[in-house]
Structures are given as structure tokens and as C-alpha cells.
N, C-alpha and C positions, 0 to 999 in steps of 0.2 A: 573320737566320734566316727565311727564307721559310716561310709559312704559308698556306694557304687559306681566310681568312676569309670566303668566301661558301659551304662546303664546307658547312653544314647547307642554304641556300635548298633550295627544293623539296621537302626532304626530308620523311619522315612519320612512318615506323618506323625508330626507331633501338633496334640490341641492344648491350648491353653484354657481352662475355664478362667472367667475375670479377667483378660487378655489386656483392655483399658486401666488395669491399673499402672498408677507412674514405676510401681518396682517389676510388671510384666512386662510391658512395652520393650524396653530395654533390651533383655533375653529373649522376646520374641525378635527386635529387631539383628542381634547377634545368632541365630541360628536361621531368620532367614537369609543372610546373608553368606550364613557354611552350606547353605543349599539344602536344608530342609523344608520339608514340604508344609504348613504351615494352616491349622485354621482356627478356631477361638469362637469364644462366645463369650457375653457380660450382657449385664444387668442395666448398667445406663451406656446412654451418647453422652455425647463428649468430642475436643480437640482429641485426646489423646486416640479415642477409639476411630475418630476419624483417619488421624493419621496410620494407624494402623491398616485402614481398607486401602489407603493412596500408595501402601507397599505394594499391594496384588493380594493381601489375604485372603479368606473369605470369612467373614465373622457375622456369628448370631445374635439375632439381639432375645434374649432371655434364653434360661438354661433346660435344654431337653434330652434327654440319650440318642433321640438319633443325631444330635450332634455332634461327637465320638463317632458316630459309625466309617470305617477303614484307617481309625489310627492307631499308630500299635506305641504311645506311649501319649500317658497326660499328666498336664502340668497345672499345679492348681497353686492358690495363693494361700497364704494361712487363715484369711477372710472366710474361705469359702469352706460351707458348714460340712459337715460330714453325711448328711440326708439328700446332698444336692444329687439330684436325681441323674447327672452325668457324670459323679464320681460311683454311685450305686449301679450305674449300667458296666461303668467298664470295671468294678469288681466282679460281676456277675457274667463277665465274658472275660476275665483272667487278662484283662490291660492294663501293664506297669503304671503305677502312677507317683508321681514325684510333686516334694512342695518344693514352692518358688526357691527359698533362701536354699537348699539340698541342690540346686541346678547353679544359683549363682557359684556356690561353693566350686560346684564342677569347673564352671567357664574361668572362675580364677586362677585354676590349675592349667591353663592354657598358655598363659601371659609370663615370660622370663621378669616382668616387673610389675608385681600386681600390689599398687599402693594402696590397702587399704585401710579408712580415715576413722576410727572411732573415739568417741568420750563423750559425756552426757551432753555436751552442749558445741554447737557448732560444727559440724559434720559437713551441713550439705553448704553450708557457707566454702568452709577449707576443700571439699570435692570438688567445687566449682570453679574455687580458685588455681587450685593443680591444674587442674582441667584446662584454663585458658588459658594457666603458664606453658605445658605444654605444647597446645594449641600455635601460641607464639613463636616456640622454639623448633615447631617443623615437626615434632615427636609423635603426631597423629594421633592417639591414643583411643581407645574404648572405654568407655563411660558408662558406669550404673550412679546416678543418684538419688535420692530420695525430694527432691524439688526440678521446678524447669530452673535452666539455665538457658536466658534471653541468649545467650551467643550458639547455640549446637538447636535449640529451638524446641528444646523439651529436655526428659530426665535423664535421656542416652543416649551414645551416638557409637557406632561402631565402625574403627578406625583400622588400620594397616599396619599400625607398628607393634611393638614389640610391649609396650605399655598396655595395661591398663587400671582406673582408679575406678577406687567405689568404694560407698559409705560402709561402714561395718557395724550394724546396728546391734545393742546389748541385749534389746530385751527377749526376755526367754532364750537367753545365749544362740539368739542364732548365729552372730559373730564367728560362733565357735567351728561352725561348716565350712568356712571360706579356709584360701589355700595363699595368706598373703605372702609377699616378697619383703615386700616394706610396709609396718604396723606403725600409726602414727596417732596417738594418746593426745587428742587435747583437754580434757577433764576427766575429773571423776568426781560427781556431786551426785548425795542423794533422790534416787527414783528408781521407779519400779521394784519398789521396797516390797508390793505385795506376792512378786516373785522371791526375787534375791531375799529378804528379810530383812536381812541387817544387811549397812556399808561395809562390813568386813568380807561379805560374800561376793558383793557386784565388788568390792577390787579385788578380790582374788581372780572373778572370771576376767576382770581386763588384764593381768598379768599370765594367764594360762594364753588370752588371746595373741596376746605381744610376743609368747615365749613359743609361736607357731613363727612369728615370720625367720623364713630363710636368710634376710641380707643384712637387714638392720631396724632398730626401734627409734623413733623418733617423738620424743615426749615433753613434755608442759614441766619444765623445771622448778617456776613458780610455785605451783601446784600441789599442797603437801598430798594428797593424797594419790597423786600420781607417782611423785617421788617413794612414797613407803610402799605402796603396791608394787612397784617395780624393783625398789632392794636387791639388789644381789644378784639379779637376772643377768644367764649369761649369754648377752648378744652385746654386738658392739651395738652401744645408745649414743645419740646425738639428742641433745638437748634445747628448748626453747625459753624464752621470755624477757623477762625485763630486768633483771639480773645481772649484772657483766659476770658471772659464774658458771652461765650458759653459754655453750658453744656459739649457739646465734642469740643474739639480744638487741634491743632497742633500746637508743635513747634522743635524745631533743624530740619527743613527740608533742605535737602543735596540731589544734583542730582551729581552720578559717571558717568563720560562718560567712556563707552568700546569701544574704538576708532574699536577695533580690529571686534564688532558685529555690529558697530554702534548704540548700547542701550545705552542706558541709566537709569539707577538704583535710582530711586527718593525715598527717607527714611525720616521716621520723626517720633515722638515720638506723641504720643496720649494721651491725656488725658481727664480724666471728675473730673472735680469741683476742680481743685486742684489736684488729684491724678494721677502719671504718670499710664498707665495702660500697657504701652512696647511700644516697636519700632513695625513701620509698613514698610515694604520693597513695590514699585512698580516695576514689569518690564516692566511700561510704563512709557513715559515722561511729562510733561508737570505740572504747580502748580493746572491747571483746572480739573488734574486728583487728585492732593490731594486734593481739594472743592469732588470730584467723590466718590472718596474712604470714604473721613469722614463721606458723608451722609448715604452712605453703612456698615460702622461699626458703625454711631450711633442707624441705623434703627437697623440693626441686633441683638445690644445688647440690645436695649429696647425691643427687641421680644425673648429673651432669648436665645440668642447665646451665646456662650464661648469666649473670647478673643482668646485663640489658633485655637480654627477654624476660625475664620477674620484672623487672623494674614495667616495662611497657604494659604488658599484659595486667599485671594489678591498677598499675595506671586506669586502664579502659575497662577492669571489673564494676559491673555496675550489678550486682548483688543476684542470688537467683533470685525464682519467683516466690514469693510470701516473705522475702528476708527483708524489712524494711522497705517496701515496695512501696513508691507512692503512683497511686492510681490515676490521681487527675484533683483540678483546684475547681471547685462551684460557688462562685458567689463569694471567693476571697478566702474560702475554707477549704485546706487541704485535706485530703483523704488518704492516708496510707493503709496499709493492710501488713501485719509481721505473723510470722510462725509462732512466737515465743508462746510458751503454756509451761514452763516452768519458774519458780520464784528467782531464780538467776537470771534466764535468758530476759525475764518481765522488767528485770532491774536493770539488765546494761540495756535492753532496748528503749527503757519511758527515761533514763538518764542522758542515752546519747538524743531522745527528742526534746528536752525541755531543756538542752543544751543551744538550738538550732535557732533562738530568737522568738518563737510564736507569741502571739496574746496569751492563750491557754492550750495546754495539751489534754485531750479527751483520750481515756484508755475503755476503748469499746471490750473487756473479756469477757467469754465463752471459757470456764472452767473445762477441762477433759479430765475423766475419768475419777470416780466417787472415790478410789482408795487415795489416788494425788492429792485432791480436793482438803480431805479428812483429815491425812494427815502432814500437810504443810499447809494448814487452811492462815494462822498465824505468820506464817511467811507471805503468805500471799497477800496477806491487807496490811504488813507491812512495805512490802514494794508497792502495791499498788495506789501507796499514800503520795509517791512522787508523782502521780500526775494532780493535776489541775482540779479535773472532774471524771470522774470515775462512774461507766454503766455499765451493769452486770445481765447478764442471759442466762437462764437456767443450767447444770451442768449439763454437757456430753459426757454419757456415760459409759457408749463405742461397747465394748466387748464384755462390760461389767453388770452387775445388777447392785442394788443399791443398799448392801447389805450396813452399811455406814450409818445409814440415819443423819446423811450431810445431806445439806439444800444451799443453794444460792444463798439465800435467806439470813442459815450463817453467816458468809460471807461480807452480804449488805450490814448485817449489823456492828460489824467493824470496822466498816468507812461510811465517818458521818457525811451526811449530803450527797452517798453514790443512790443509783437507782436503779430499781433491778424492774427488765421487762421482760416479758412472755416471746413474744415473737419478733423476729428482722424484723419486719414493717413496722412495729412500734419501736423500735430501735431506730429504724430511718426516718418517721415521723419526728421523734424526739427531738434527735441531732439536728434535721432539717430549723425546728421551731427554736431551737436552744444556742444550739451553733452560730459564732460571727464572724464578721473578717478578718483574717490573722490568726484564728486558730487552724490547729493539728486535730485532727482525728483519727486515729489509729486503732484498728480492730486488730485483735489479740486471740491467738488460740490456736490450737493442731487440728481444730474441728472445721467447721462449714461455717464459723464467722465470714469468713470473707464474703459470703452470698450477702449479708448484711451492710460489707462495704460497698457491694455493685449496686446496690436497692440507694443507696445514698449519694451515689453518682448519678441516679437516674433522677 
């Protein structure tokens, strides 16, 4: 993929259109920091865009051309349409313009150790985790991810050292612009089929992705389909899972329930090649978080971490933002809120909750996107059969039109006694009138579910 990495030289003022998003923020925070002159504009308020003016930006709120006026380079998100009248101004006055993932790609190419983390599932969980091990270990690092991270205080931080990690997302191979050091594969399961088409395609582009890093690959050994995508690939690989056939693997894994915090404490003993190397504690649930964790202390000790800084640092991981996040208890009824939107992440996340002790666990989902919807609709009302009581919300259909002929509707009519409603507020009414003491309620989805979790706290 050709790139123009001299495309910042010279440059002064650089604008971000959509500046507030959690994958701008980031790279706007790492170039103002190389002493670029910096201004932006979006669409909504927001922490993030807040944080962004407490740098010294200057940022507009809705998108105009004289917004652009004196920058000689912009930077826009793949969100942002091709009519927006600030990418049409500075075509019309001959201003370079770059998308977001094409600039990350650049700042990767900066980093002697650019770790970056992809596989369909668990990404910004394992970026977060590197991140604190890191953190731990004095290695300062810079940060892109795709979630907040309660410990850096949002989705990046820009650091001193020699490091940096970030998520490396598949879809529409942006993946494929970055400049990793070390590539680290925790899945490969079906999505974004209506790109890719078939699984043969989305694992060919994660083995192209793998066969870019410079040092080493680090991959989900468990995993057949990670294992066959990578075949033959010539990089030295290091391996993960639960396996004693993997270079690092787990075993005596043991989850405590604290009925009294509703945590749950997941432990397991670590090893490479034979040698136990200690116990590893999580204060998060789920066995998809020990696949999370192992790829995070194998990466970290192949990059010369300490086993006591893994060991502490996961220790005090308390998950990013939307990963199992619980919100707050009203009335005896927990509220959490998860990322998960696909039939995998749907099934280790309502596994590891109906593991935790509750009365009943409530799976509040928000479908995204009509092609997912469509066609893993049969997967999806088989997981979401493990929860207790099940309520459905129309799909998000984000970037699609609804060429499908899927509705919620489908959905409901394959889990008997789930309920499908129109809007949050009837979703918070619901839960409020239905909901008792000792249940979980947990809203589900990659969309604006969560606004339905806050409605339910209030």
C-alpha cells in the first residue's frame, strides 16, 4: 500500500475534521505534542472534545470552510462524508488531505517497537492490557486505542519511550497502512463478510498483516484459524493459549465469585515451555480474558518485561471503558454496560455474567449493522439464549442501508419471552418496572446502547 510518509515535512497547521473521535484524539494528541500547530472541528460535545480544548486547541463546534482557513494539511476520519464542506474547501484551494488510519500508519513508523494488537475479537481489551504492563514497567509508551482506558484517562496517551501499542483494526484492511514491529493475532472469526466475503479472504488479509511486522508475530495457537492463516509464514512466531504446545500457556485456571462485589477473581498459573513462571490474578471475568491476558504477557515478555510488572499490572487491570464495565447498583440491581456486538464476544461476555452468582442476568442488545444482523441472525439468538431475559432495540445500521430485509423483529421471534422496544426510555422504563434485587443488567452493542444504560441509572 503506498503511503506518503514525508507528507507531514514542512507542514505547520494541521486540522482535524471530527477531532472528538476516540481514534482522533490520539493522533491529534501525538502531534501536538511534536509541536504542531493544531485546530479541529466536530459535530458533537463531549469528554473527549472537551479534552481536547484543555490541550490549548482551538476547536469548532459544526463543520464550515472557514475552518481550514491557514492550514496547509487535513486530517479527516473515515466517518466524515465526502460533501462535508471542509474537505470540499480545501480540495478547491489545493490542501493535502489525509484519512485518519493513513496518518496512524505514518506515527507507527516512528516507534523502534510498534506493537500492534489485531483479531476479530478482543483488541482493545489486550491494547489496554500492554499498555498498563508497560506502564508498570517504567517503558512509558504511546497509545492509540479503540476504548477509554480508566488508567491514561481516555483512548491515548503520548509517551517518551521507544514503544508504542495500538489496535490494528481489519475492517476494510485498514490494518494493512500501519508500520508494526510486533503483530499480535488474537482471533480470526467471521465478520465483516460484507467486505472480505468469504473467511478465506479476512484470513488471508490477517496473514499479509502479520507478514509486515519487522521483529516478531505473536498469535492465538488455540485458534484453528489463526493457526492455518499463518502456515508457513516466515517470521519468528511465538505462540499463545491453553495448550502446553504453546510457547506461553495457562493452566490451573480458577474463577472466585465475590458475591458481596459481584467480581469475580479469574487465576491461573503461566507458563513458557515447560517452566511455571507464577500465578497470574484477574480482576476481570471471563476464560476470553485469560486468551486477553496471555497475549499481553507473552507480547510483554518477548519485548523485555519483567514477570512482576505483568504479574502487578494485570493484577490492578480493571478492564477499559465498555469492556464489562459495571456502572453503578440502584435498588439491589446492577447495571453494567459491554462492547460485545458480535455472536462470540455476546457468548463469553453473558457466560462470564451468569457465572457471577445474580438472580437473573438481563441482556439489554442493540444489533449493529443489517449485513451482521442477517447473516449471523441464528447465532445471535443462539447466544443470546444464555441469558435469563433478553430485550431487543431496533438495529444500528451505522454506515449501511438496509438492503437485507432484517428487522429486530426477526430476531425477537427466536427468543421466546425476549422483548423488543423502540426507544432507551422504554427500555429504562421497562428494566426499572421489571428488574429486582440481585439481578445484572447488562446492555450490549458497538452502538449508543450505553445512553440506555445511563437512562437506567438515572
Amino acid at each position: 500500500m503506498n503511503i506518503d510518509y514525508n507528507i507531514l515535512n514542512g507542514k505547520k497547521h494541521i486540522h482535524f475534521i471530527g477531532i472528538g473521535g476516540s481514534g482522533m484524539y490520539p493522533l491529534a494528541q501525538i502531534l501536538f505534542k511534536k509541536g504542531y500547530f493544531l485546530t479541529g472541528s466536530d459535530n458533537n460535545t463531549g469528554d473527549t472534545l472537551d479534552a481536547v480544548k484543555k490541550m490549548g486547541i482551538e476547536v469548532f463546534l459544526g463543520h464550515d470552510e472557514k475552518n481550514i482557513e491557514g492550514a496547509d494539511l487535513i486530517v479527516h476520519s473515515a466517518a466524515i462524508m465526502k460533501d462535508n464542506p471542509e474537505l470540499l474547501a480545501a480540495e478547491k484551494n489545493g490542501i493535502p488531505t489525509i484519512e485518519r488510519s493513513i496518518l496512524l500508519g505514518i506515527v507507527t513508523s516512528w516507534y523502534k517497537n510498534a506493537v500492534c494488537v489485531c483479531g476479530t475479537h478482543g483488541k482493545t481489551t489486550t491494547s489496554s492490557m500492554i499498555t498498563q504492563i508497560y506502564l508498570e514497567a517504567g517503558r512509558d509508551p504511546t497509545t492509540v486505542i479503540g476504548g477509554k482506558l480508566k488508567l491514561i484517562g481516555g483512548s491515548g496517551r503520548v509517551g517518551k519511550g521507544e514503544d508504542m501499542v495500538c489496535e490494528a483494526c481489519e475492517y476494510v484492511d485498514t490494518f494493512l497502512k500501519l508500520s508494526p514491529d510486533v503483530a499480535v493475532l488474537l482471533n480470526i472469526d467471521s465478520d465483516h463478510l460484507e467486505y472480505f466475503k468469504t473467511l478465506d479472504n479476512l484470513k488471508a488479509s490477517f496473514r499479509k498483516f502479520c507478514d509486515m511486522a519487522t521483529d516478531f508475530v505473536v498469535y492465538n495457537g488455540d485458534d484453528e484459524d489463526s493457526v492455518s492463516a499463518l502456515s508457513g509464514i516466515d517470521k519468528k512466531t511465538v505462540t499463545f493459549g491453553l495448550k502446553n504446545t504453546n510457547d506461553y500457556y495457562a493452566e490451573n485456571i480458577s474463577s472466585q465469585v465475590q458475591l458481596e462485589s459481584h467480581s469475580l477473581v479469574t487465576s491461573f498459573d503461566l507458563y513458557s515451555k515447560g517452566q511455571m513462571l507464577g500465578t497470574i490474578s484477574l480482576s476481570i471475568p471471563g476464560k476470553h480474558n485469560v486468551f486477553n491476558a496471555l497475549a499481553a504477557a507473552a507480547t510483554a515478555l518477548e519485548t523485555g518485561i519483567l514477570f512482576k510488572d505483568i504479574k502487578k499490572a494485570l493484577l490492578e487491570f480493571k478492564s477499559a471503558d465498555r469492556r464489562f464495565d459495571v456502572l453503578g447498583i440502584v435498588n439491589g440491581v446492577t447495571i453494567a454496560d459491554d462492547y460485545a456486538h458480535h455472536p462470540t464476544e455476546l457468548e463469553a461476555t453473558l457466560k462470564a455474567a451468569t457465572s457471577l452468582g445474580f438472580k437473573n442476568v438481563w441482556a439489554v442488545f442493540q444489533p449493529f449493522t443489517f449485513s451482521r444482523t442477517a447473516m449471523l441472525l441464528d447465532d445471535f439468538a443462539r447466544v443470546l439464549k444464555i441469558a435469563d431475559k433478553v430485550v431487543l432495540t431496533p438495529i444500528m445500521g451505522s454506515r449501511e442501508i438496509n438492503t437485507f430485509g432484517i428487522d429486530s423483529k426477526d430476531l425477537q421471534n427466536k427468543l421466546e419471552g425476549s422483548v423488543l422496544l423502540n426507544t432507551f426510555e422504554d427500555v429504562a422504563s421497562f428494566i426499572k418496572e421489571n428488574a429486582k434485587d440481585g439481578d445484572l443488567v447488562i446492555t450490549l452493542g458497538c452502538g449508543d446502547i450505553y445512553k440506555a444504560a445511563k437512562l437506567m441509572l438515572k
